[in-house]
Biopython code that builds the backbone (N, CA, C, O; Angstrom):
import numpy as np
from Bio.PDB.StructureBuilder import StructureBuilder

atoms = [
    (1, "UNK", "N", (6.302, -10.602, -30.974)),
    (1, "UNK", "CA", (5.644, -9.432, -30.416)),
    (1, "UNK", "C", (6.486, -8.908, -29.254)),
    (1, "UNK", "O", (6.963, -9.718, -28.459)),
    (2, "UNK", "N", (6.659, -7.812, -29.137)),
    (2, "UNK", "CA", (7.476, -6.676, -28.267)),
    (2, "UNK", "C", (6.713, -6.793, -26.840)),
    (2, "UNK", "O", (5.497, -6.710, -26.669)),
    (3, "UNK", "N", (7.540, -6.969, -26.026)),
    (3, "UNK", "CA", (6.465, -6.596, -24.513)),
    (3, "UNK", "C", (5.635, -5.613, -24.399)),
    (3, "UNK", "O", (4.580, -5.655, -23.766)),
    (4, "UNK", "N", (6.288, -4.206, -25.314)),
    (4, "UNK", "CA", (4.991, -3.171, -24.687)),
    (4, "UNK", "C", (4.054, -3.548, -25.897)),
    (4, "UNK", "O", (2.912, -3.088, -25.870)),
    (5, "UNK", "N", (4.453, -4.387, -27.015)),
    (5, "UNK", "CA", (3.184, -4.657, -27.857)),
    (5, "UNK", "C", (1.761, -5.647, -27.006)),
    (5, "UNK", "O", (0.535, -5.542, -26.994)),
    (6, "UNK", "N", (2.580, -6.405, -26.495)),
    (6, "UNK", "CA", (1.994, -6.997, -25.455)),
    (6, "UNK", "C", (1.016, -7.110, -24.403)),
    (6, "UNK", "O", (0.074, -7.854, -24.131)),
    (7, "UNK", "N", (1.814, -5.690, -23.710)),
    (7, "UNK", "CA", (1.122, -5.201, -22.527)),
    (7, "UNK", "C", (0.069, -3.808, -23.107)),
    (7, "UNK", "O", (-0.851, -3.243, -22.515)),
    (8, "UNK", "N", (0.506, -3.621, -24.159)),
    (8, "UNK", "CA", (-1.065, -2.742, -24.932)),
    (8, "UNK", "C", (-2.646, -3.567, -25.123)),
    (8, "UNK", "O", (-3.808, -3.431, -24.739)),
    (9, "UNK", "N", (-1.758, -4.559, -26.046)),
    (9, "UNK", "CA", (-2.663, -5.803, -25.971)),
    (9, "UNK", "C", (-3.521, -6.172, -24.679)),
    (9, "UNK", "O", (-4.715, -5.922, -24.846)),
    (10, "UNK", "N", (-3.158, -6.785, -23.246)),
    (10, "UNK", "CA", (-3.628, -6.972, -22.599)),
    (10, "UNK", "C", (-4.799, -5.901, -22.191)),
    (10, "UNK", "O", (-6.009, -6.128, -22.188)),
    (11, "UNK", "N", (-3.871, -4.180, -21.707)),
    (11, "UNK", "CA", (-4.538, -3.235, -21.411)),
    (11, "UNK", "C", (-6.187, -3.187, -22.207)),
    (11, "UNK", "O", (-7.239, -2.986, -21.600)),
    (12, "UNK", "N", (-6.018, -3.486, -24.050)),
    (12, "UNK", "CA", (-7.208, -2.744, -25.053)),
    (12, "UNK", "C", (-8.016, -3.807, -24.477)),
    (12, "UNK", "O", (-9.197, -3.489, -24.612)),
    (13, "UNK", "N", (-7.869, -5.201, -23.754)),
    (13, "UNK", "CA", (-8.843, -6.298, -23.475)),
    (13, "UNK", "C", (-9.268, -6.225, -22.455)),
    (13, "UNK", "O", (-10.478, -6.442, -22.393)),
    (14, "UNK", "N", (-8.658, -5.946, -21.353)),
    (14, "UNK", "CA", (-8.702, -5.553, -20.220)),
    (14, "UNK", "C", (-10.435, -3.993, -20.069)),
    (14, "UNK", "O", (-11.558, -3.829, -19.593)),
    (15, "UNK", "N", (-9.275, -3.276, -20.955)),
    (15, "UNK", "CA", (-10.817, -1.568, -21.092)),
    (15, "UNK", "C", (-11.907, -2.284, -21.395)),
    (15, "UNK", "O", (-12.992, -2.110, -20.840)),
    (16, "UNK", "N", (-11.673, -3.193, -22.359)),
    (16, "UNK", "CA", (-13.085, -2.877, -23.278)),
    (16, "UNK", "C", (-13.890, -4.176, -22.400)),
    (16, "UNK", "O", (-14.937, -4.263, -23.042)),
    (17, "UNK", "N", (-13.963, -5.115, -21.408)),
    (17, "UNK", "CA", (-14.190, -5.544, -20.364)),
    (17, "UNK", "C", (-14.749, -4.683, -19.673)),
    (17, "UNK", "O", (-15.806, -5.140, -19.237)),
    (18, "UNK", "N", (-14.496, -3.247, -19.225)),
    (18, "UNK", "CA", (-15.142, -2.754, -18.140)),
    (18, "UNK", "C", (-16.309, -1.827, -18.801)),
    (18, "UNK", "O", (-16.095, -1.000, -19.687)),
    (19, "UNK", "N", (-17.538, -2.096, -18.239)),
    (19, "UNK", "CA", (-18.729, -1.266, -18.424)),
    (19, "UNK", "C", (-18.407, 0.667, -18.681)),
    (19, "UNK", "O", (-17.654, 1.464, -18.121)),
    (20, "UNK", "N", (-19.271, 0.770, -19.641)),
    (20, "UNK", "CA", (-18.783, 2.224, -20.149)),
    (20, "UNK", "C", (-18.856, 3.052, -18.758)),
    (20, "UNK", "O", (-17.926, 3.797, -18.448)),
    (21, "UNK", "N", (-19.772, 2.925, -18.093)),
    (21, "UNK", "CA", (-19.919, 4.167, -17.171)),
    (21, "UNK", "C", (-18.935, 3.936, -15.955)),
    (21, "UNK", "O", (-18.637, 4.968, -15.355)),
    (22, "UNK", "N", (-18.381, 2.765, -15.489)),
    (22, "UNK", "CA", (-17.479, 2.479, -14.598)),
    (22, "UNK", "C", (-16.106, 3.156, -15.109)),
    (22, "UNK", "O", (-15.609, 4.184, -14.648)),
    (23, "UNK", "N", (-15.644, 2.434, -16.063)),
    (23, "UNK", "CA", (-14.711, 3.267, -16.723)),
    (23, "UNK", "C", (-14.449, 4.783, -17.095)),
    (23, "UNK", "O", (-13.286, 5.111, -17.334)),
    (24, "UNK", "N", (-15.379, 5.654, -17.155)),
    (24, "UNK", "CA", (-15.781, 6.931, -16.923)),
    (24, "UNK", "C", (-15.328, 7.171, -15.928)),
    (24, "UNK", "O", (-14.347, 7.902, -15.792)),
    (25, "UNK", "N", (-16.053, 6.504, -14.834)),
    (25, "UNK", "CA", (-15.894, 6.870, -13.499)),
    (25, "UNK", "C", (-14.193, 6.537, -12.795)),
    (25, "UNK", "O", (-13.779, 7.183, -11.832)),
    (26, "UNK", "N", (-13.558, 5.692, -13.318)),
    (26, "UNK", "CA", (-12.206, 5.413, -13.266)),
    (26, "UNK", "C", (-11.100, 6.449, -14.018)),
    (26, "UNK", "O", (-9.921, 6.507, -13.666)),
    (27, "UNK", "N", (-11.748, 7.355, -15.245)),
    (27, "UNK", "CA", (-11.154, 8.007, -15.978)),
    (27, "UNK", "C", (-11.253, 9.317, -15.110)),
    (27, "UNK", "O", (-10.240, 10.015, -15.077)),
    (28, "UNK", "N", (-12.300, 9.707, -14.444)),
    (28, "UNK", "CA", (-12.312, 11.002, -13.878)),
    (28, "UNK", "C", (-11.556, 11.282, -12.451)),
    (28, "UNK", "O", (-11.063, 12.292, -11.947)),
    (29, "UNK", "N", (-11.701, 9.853, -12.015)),
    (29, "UNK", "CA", (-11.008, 9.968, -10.706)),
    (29, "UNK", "C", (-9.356, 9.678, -11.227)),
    (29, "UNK", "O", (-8.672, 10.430, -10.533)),
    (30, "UNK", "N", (-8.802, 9.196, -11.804)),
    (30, "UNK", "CA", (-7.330, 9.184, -12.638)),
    (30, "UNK", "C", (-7.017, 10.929, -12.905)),
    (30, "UNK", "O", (-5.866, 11.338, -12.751)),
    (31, "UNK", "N", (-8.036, 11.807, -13.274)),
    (31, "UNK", "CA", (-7.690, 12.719, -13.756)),
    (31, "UNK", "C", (-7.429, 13.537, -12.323)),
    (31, "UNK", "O", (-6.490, 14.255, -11.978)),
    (32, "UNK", "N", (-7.995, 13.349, -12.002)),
    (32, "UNK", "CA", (-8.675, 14.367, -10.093)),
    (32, "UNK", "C", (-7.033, 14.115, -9.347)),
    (32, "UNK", "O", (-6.588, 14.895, -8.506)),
    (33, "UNK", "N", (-6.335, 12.981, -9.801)),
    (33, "UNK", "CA", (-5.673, 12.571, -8.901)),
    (33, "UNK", "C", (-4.204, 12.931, -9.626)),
    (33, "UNK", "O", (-3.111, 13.172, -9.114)),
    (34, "UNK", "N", (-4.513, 12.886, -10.657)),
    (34, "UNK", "CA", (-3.026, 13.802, -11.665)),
    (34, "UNK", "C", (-3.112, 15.260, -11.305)),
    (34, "UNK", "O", (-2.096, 15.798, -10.866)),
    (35, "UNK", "N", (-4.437, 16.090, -11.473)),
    (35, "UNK", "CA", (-4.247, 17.240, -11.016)),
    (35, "UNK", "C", (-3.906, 17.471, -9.317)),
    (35, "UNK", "O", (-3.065, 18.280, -8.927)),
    (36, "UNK", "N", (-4.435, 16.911, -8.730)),
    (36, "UNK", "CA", (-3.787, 16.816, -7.556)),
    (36, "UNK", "C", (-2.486, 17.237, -6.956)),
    (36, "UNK", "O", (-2.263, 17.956, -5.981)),
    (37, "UNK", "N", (-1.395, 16.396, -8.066)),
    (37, "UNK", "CA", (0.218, 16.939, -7.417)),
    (37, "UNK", "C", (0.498, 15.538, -7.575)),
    (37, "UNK", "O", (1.551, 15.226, -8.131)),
    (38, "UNK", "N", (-0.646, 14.245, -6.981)),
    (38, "UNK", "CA", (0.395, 13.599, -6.432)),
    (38, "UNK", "C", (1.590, 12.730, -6.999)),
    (38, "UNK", "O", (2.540, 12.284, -6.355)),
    (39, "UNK", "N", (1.337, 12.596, -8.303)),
    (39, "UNK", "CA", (1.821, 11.931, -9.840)),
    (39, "UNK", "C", (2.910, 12.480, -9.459)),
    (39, "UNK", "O", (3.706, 11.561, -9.649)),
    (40, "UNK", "N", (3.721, 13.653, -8.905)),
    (40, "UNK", "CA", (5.015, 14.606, -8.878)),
    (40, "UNK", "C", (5.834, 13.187, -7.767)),
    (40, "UNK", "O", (6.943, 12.724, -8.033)),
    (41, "UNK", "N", (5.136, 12.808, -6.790)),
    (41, "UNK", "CA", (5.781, 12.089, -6.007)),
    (41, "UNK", "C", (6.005, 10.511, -5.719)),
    (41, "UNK", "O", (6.423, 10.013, -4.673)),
    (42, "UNK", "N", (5.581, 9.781, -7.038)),
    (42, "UNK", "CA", (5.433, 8.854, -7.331)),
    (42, "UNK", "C", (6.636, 8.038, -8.282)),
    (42, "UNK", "O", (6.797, 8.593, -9.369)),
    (43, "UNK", "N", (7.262, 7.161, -8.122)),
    (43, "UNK", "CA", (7.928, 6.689, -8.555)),
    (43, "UNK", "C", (7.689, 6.558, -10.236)),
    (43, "UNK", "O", (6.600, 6.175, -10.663)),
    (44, "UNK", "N", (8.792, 6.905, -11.137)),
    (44, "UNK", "CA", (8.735, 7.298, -12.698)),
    (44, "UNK", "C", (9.342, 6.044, -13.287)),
    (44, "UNK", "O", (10.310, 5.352, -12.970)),
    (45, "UNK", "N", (8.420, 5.988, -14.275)),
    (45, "UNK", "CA", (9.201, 4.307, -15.055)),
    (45, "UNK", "C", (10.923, 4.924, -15.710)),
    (45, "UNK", "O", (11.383, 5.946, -16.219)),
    (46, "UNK", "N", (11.379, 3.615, -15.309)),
    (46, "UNK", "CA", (12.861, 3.777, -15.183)),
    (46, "UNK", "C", (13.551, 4.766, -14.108)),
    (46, "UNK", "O", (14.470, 5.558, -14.321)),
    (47, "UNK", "N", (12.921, 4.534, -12.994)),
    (47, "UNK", "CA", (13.747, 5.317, -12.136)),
    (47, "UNK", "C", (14.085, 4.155, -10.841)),
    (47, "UNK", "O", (13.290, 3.436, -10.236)),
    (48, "UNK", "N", (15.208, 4.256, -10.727)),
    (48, "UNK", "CA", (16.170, 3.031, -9.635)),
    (48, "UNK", "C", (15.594, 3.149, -8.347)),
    (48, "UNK", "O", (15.856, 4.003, -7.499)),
    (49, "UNK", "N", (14.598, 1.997, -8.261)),
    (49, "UNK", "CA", (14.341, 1.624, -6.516)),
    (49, "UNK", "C", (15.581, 0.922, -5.769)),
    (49, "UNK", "O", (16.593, 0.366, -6.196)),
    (50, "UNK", "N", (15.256, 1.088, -4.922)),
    (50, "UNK", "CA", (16.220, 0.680, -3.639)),
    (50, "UNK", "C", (15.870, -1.356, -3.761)),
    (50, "UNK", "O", (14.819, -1.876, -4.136)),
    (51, "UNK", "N", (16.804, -1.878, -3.426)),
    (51, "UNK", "CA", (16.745, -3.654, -3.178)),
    (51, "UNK", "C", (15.520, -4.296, -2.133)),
    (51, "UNK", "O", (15.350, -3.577, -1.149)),
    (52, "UNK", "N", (14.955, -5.083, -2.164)),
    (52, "UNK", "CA", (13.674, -5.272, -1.731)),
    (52, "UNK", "C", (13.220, -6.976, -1.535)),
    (52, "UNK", "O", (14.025, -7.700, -2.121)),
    (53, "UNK", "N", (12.586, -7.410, -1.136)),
    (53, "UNK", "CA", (11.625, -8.618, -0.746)),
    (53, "UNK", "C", (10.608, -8.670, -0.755)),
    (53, "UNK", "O", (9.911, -7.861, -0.143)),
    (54, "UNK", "N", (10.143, -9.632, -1.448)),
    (54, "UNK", "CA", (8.885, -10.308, -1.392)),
    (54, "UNK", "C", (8.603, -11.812, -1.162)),
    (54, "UNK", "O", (9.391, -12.758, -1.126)),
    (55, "UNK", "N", (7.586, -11.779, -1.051)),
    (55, "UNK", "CA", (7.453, -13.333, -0.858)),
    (55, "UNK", "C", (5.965, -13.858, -2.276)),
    (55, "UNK", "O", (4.864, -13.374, -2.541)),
    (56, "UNK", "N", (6.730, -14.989, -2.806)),
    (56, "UNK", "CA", (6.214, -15.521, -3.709)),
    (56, "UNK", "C", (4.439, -16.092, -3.639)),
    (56, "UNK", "O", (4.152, -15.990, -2.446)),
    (57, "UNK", "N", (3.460, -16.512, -4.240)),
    (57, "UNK", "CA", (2.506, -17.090, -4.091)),
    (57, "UNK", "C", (2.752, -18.382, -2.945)),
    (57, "UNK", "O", (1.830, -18.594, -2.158)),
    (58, "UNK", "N", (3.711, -19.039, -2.882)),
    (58, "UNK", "CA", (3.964, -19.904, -2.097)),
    (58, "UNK", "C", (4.882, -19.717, -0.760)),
    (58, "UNK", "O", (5.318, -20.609, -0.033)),
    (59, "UNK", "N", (5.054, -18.280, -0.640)),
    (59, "UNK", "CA", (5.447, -17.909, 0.661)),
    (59, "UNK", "C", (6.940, -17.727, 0.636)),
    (59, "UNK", "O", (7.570, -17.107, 1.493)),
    (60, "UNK", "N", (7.491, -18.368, -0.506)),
    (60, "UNK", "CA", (8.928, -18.244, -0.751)),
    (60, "UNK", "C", (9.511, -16.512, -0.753)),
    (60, "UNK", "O", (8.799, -15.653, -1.273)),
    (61, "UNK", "N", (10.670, -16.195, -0.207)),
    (61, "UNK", "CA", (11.132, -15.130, -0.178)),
    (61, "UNK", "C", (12.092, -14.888, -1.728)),
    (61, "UNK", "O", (13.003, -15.474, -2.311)),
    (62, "UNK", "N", (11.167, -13.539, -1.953)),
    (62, "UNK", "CA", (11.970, -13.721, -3.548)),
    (62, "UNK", "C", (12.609, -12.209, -3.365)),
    (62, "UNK", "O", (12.004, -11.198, -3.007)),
    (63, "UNK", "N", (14.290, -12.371, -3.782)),
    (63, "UNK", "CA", (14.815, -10.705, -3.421)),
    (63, "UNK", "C", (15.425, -10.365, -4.945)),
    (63, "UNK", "O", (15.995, -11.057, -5.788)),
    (64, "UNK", "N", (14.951, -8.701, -4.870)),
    (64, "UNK", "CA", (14.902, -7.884, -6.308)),
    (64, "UNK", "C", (16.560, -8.589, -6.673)),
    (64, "UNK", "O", (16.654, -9.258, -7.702)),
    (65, "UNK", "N", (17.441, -8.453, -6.048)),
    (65, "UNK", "CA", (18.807, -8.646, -6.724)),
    (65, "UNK", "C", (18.839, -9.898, -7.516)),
    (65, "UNK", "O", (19.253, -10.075, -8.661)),
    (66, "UNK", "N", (18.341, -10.690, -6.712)),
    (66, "UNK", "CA", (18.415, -12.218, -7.451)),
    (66, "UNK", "C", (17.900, -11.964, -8.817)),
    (66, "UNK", "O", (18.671, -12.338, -9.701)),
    (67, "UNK", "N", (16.678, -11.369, -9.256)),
    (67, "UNK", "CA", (15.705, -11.374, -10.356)),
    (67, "UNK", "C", (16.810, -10.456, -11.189)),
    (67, "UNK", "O", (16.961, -10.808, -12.359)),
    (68, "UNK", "N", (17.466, -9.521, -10.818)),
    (68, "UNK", "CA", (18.619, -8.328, -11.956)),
    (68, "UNK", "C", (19.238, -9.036, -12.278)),
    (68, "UNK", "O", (19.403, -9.096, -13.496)),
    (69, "UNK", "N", (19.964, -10.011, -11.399)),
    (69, "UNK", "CA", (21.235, -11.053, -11.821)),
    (69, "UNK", "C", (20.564, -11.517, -13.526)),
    (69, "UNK", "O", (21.103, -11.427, -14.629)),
    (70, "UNK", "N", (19.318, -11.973, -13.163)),
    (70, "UNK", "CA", (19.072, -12.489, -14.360)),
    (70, "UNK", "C", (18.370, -12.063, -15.726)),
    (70, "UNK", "O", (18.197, -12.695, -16.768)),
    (71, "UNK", "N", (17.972, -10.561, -15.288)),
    (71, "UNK", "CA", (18.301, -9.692, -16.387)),
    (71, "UNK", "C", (16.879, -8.348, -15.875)),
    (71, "UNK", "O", (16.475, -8.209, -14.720)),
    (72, "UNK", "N", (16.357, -7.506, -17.143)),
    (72, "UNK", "CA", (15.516, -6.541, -16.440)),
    (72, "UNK", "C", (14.258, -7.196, -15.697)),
    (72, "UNK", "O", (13.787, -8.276, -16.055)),
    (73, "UNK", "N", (13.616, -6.229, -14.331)),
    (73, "UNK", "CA", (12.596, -6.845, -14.034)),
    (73, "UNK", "C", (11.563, -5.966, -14.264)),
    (73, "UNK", "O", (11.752, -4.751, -14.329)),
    (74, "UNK", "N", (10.311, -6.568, -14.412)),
    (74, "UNK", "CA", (8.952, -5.153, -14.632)),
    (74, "UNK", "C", (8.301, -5.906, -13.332)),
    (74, "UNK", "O", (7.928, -7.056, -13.100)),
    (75, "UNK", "N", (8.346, -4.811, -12.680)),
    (75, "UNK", "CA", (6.983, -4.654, -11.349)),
    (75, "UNK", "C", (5.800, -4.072, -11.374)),
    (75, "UNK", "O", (5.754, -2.849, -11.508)),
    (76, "UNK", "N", (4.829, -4.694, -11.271)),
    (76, "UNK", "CA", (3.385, -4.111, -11.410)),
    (76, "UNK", "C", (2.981, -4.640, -9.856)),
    (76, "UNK", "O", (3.609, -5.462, -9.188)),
    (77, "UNK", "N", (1.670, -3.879, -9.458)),
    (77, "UNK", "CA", (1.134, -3.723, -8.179)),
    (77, "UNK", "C", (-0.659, -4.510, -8.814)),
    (77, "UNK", "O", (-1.488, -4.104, -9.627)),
    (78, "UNK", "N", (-0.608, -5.351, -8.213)),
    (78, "UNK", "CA", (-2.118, -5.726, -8.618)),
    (78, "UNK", "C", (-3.060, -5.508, -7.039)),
    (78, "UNK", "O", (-2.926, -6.131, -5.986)),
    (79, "UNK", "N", (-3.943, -4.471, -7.358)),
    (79, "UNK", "CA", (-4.918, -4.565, -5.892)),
    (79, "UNK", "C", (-6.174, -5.722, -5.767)),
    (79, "UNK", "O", (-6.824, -5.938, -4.744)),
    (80, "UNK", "N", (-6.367, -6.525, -7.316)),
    (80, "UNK", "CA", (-7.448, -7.333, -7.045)),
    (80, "UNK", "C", (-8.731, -6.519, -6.869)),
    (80, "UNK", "O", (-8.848, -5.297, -6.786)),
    (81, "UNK", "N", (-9.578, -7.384, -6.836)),
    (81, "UNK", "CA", (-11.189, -6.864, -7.131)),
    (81, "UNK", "C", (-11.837, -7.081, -6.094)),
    (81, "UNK", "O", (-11.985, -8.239, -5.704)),
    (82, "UNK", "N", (-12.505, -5.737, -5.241)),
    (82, "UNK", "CA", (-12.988, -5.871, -4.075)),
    (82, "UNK", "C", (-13.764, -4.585, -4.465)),
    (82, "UNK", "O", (-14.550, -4.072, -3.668)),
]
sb = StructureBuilder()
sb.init_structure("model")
sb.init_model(0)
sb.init_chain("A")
sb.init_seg("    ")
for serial, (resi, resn, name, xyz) in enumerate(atoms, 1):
    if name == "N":
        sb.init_residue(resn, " ", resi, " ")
    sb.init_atom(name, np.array(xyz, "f"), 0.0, 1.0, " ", f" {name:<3s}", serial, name[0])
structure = sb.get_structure()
């Protein structure tokens, strides 16, 4: 299976998890926020960020170059459930 076969996968398990009317409510505010503009100023898949740091679950400092050395990386932003 292909990564974006993958990460479809996760996504269709992920939707169908969230209550119809929440999801509504996630779909309209997604839309509010495309018409907006601000989607124009947002970083585009496949477009070259600048070199960077993070620090791992265990506090370890992990830097973007190290991870290219060893081939493509995918970055996702998780905000967690609050």
């Amino acid at each position: 299976m292909s990564l974006k076969e993958t990460l479809n996968n996760l996504k269709e398990t992920a939707v169908s998890r969230i209550p119809p009317e929440t999801l509504r409510e996630m779909s309209e505010a997604t839309e509010q926020l495309c018409k907006s503009g601000v989607m124009e100023s947002v970083i585009q898949t496949g477009t070259p960020i600048p070199a960077f740091a993070l620090k791992n679950q265990d506090g370890a400092e992990i830097l973007s170059d190290d991870l290219l050395s060893q081939g493509a990386v995918v970055l996702t932003v998780f905000r967690g459930h609050w």
